[in-house]
N, C-alpha and C positions, 0 to 999 in steps of 0.2 A: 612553812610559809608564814610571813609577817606580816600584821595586819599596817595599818596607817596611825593606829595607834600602839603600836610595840606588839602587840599581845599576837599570839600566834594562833593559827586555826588547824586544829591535828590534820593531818594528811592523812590521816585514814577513815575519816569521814567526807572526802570526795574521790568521787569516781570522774574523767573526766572522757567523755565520749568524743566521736568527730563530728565537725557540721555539716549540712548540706550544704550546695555551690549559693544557695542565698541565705548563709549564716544561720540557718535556724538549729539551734540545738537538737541532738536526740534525746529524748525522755529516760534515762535509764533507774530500774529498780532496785535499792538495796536495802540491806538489811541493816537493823538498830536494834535499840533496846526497847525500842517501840512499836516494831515491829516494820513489813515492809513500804517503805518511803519514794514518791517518784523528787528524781532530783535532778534538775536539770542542765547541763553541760556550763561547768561554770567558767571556763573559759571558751575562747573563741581559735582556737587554736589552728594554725596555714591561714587565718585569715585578716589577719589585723593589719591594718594597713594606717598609714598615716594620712591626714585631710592634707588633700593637695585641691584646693578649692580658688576659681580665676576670680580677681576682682570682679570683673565687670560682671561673671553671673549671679556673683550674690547679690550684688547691690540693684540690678536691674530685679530680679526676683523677690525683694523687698519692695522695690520700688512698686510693682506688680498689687505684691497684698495690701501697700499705703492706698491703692487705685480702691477697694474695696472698702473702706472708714464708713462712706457717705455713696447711695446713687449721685450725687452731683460729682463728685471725685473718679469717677469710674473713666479709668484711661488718660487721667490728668496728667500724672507725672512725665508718661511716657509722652503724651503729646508736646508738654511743656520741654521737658527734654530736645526733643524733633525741630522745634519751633527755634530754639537757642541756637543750635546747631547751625541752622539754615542764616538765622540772623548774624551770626560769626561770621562764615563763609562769607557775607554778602559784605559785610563791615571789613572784613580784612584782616581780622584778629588771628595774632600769630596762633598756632596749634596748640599749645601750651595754655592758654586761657581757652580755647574752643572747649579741650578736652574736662578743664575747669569747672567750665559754665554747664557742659553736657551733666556732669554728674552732682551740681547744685542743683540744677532743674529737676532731676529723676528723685531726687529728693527733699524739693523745697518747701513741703508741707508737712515735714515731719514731725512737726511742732503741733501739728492739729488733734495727737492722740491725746494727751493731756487735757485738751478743751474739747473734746469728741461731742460733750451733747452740745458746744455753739456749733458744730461743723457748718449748718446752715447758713449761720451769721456770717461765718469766715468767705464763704463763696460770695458772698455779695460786700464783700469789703466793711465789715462789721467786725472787730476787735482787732485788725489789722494788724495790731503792731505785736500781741502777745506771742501769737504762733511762729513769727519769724524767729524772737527773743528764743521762747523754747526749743525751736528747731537748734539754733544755733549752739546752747548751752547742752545738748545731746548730743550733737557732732562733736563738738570739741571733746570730748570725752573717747573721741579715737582718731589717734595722731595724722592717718591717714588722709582724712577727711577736715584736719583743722582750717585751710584753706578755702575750703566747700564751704565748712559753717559761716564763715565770715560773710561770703556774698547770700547764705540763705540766712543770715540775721537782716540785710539792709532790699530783701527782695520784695516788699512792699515802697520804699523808699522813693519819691518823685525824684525825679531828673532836676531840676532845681533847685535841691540840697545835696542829691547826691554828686553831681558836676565837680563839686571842691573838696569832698571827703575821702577822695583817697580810691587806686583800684578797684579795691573789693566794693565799696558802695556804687561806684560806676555800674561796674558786674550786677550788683543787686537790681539796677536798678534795667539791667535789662530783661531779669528774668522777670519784674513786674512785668513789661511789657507782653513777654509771649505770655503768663499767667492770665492777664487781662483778656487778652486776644481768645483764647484758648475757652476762655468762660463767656465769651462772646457767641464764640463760634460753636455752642453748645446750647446758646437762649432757643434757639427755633428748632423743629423737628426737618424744616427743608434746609439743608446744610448749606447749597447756592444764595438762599437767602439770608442764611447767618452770616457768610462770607461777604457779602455786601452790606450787613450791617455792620460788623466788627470792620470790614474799610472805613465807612464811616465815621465809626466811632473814636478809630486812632486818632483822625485831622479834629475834629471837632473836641474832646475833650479840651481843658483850657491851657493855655501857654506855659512848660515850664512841667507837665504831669511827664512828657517825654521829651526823648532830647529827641530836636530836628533830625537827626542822624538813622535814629532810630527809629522815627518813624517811616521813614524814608524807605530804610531796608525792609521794613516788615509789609509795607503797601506791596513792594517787589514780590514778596513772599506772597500775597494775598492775591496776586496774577498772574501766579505762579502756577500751570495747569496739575504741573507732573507732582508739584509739593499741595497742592491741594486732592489729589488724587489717594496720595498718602494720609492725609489728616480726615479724609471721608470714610476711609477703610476701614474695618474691624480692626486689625493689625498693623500700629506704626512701622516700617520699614524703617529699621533702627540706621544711624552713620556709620556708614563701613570703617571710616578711622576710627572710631571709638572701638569699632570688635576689634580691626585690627592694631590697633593701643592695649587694649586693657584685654582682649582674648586670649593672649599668652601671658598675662600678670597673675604667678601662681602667690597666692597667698599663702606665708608660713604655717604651719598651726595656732600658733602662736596670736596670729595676725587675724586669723578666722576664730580664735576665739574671744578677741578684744570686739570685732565687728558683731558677733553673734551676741555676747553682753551688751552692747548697745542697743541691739534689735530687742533683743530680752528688757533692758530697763522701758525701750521706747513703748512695746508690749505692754508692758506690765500698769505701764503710766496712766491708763486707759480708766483707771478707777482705781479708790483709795486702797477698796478690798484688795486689791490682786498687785497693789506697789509693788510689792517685793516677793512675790509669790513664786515667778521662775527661775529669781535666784537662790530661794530657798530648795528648790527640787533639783537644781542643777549640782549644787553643793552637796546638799544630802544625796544621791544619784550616786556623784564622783565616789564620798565616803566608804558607801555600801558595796560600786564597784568592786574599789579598792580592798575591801575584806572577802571579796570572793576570789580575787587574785588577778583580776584584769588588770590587762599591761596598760603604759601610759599612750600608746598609740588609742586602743579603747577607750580606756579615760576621757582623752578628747574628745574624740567624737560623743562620750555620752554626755558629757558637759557643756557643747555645743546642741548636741540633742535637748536636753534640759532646758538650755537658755529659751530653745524657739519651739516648746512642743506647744505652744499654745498661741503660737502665732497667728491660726484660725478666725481666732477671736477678735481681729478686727475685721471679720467680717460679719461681728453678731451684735445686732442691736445693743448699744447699752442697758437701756431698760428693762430689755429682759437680761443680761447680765447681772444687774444690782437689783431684782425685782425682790422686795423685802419679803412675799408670802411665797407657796408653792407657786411652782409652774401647772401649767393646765396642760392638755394633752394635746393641742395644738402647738403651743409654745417649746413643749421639753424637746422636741425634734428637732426645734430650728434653734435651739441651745446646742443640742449634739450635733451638728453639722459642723461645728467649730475645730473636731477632732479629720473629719472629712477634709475640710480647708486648709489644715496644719500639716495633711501629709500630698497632699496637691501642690499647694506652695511647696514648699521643700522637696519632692520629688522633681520640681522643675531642676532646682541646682545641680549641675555634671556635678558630679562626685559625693551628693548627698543623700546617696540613696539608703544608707545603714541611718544616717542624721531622720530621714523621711521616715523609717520602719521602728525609730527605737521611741523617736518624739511622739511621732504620730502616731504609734500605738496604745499609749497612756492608758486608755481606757477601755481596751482589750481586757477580756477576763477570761480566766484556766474553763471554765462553765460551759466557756460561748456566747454566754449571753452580754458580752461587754461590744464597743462599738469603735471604729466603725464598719469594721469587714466582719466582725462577731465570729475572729480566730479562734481556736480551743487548741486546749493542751499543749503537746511541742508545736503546734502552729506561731505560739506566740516565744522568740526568743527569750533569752535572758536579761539582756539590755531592755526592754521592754515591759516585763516583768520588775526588774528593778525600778524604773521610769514609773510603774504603775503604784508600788509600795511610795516610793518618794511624792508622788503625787496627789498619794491621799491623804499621809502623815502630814504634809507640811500643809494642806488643806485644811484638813482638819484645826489644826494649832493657830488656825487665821482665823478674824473677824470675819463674820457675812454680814449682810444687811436683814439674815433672818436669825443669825443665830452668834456667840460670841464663841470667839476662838476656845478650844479645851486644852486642857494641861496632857502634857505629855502622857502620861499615866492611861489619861480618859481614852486616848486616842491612839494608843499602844492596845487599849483594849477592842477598839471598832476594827482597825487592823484585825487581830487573831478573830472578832467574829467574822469580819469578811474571809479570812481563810478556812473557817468551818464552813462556809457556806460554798468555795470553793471557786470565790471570786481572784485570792492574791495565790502570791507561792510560799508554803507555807516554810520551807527553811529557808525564805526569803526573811519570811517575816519570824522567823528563831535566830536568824542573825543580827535582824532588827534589835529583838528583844535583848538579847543576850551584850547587846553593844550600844543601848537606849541614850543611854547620857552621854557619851560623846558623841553620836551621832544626831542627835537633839543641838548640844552643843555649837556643832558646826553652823547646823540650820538655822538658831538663833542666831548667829554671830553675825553670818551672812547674810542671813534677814536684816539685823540692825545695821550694818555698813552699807545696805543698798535701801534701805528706810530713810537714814540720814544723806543720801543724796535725795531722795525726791523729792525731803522736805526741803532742802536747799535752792531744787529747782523751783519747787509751788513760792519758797520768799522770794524770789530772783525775777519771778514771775508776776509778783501780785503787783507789781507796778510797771508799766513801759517803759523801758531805756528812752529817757529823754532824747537819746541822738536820732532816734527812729521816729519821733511827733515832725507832723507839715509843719 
């Protein structure tokens, strides 16, 4: 067997068992010079399968965890979405831009992770212009979506500059309107009374914030029983064109792991400490894979697992994220619920369910006492296991706000004490050791190539696209 870096791993130091019907390794015992070792199935074998993953439920199931940044954001996208839809339909706009606008809206604030502690500012039209800029400058970084980014850069934009700038600022400028509407119709706790004041509010703002047009359709929208029925409800009733558009739009692998590095940088963005942190785990993950002999079908899905095991984490307070001293005993729970969140999000996706078990196990340990189902032994796969070792090395090697990043060296050693303690896997972490510096390697590299985008993004950012100012 050949590792990824040339070197070969003897075959007669793995044993390789079968797995149960939900991938979990069998624990099998062998013998060394060290005497007897548990070692755990280091392939996956009948069961690899390729990510066959539909547009539309990734991107709605992102859009889902964007709903969670801020309690004011809670259900925004998805309504903002709903809102577009309905205003298309009533405007006339051919299918081709509905379907457009649907998936600009479901993610027009994605620009708000980056500025996470304004979020408050941001719902009340306070730095307006920054978050469309970074939503935009994050789309475009998956082809897919280059179209999308253009109307969620100009989605703040009045209808009086945007009237003569071209399709995409038209578009932007209607998902202002449902966004506006939307955070209206969320000021009061009696929803019939929101709904009468956000009518209000469309005609009365001043001449030139909307286009006549538009306001027009969206009044329609607003006595509207059956679409106000919908927007009162816990649960938007999503556009049937859009499942059925983008319900059969299987994404390549390929394709799902350009989206999932986006979700990963958008993640990561969140604060300085963690910029580049699940690309570092993603990489290093792949690497280690790779020398246990996982096929490239596996590979993927653990490098999409990587990119988004910690996707969670927009649902956790900043502050206690970046909190410089200990956590208190109130606080550490509602830090660890982030691992809870990561496999909730992600089990929503059809076909993410290995994505769900391998991400969101991170912080499982061989003991039990890891979180957040506190799996033990073969309970916890391999993929996950690995996920856990990647997890902590490339933590470790990062700044915190308590402590400064360590040298590989230091942190090869916290590794082996957590394996004495019987937290990691320990010929996880004899593979680690044994392959230190190019697996280090990777992780730095990867690190610096996704470093140097988000400093690209914070220059790109520190000033407003003039074309975006009233």
């Amino acid at each position: 067997m050949i590792s990824s870096t040339g070197s070969s791993i003897p075959m007669d130091t793995l044993r390789i068992s079968p797995v149960d019907i939900c991938g979990r390794p069998h624990i099998l015992r062998q013998s060394s010079a060290d005497g007897p070792r548990r070692r755990p199935s280091l392939l996956l074998f009948g069961y690899a399968m390729q990510l066959r993953i539909k547009l539309y439920d990734l991107i709605l199931a992102f859009a889902n965890a964007l709903d969670q940044v801020h309690p004011a954001l809670t259900g925004h996208h998805r309504r903002v979405g709903f809102l577009l839809d309905r205003l298309a339909e009533r405007l006339g706009l051919p299918s081709e831009e509905r379907e457009r606008l649907f998936l600009a809206g479901i993610m027009h604030d994605v620009g708000v992770i980056p500025l996470k502690t304004s979020a408050e500012d941001l719902v009340f039209e306070r730095e307006r212009y920054l978050h469309p800029q970074a939503g935009c400058l994050f789309l475009q970084n998956c082809p897919t979506l280059a179209e999308e980014a253009e109307r969620v850069r100009f989605h703040h934009m009045y209808w009086e500059k945007a009237c003569d700038r071209g399709l995409a600022a038209r578009e932007g400028s209607l998902i202002n309107i449902a966004d506006r509407v939307d955070v209206d119709l969320r000021a009061k706790n009696d929803f019939r009374e929101a709904v009468e004041g956000a009518d209000r509010r469309v005609c009365e703002r001043r001449p030139g914030i909307y286009s006549p047009d538009h306001i027009e359709a969206m009044q329609d929208i607003l006595h509207d029983e059956e679409t106000l029925n919908d927007l009162a409800g816990a649960h938007i009733r999503l556009p049937a064109f859009v499942r059925r558009r983008y319900g059969d739009q299987i994404l390549t692998p390929q394709e799902t792991i350009r989206f999932s590095t986006l979700f990963g940088h958008i993640i990561d963005s969140c604060s300085p400490f963690t910029a580049t942190h699940s690309t570092g785990v993603a990489h290093m993950a792949v690497a280690l894979g790779r020398l246990t002999g996982m096929g490239q079908d596996d590979l993927d899905t653990l490098f999409v697992a990587g990119m988004l095991h910690d996707i969670g984490k927009l649902g956790i307070p900043l502050a206690l994220l970046e909190k410089p001293g200990q956590l208190t005993d109130e606080e550490f729970p509602k830090v660890k619920r982030h691992a809870d969140l990561s496999r909730l999000w992600l089990d929503a996706v059809p076909g993410f369910e290995r994505v769900s078990v391998w991400g969101g196990g991170h912080h499982e340990r061989l003991d039990g006492k890891g979180y957040p189902l506190g799996l033990k032994g073969e309970e916890i796969p391999l993929p996950s296991r690995i996920m856990a070792i990647a997890d902590v090395f490339t933590a470790l090697t990062e700044d915190r706000p308590y402590r400064k990043g360590m040298t590989p060296p230091e942190a090869l050693r916290i590794v082996k004490g957590m394996v004495k303690q019987g937290h990691l896997d320990g010929d996880l972490s004899r593979l680690l050791c044994d392959h230190a510096d190019e697996l280090d390697a990777v992780r730095a590299s990867s690190q610096a190539e996704a470093r140097r985008g988000f400093q690209a993004l914070h220059d790109a950012c520190a000033e407003p696209d003039e074309r975006l100012r009233d």
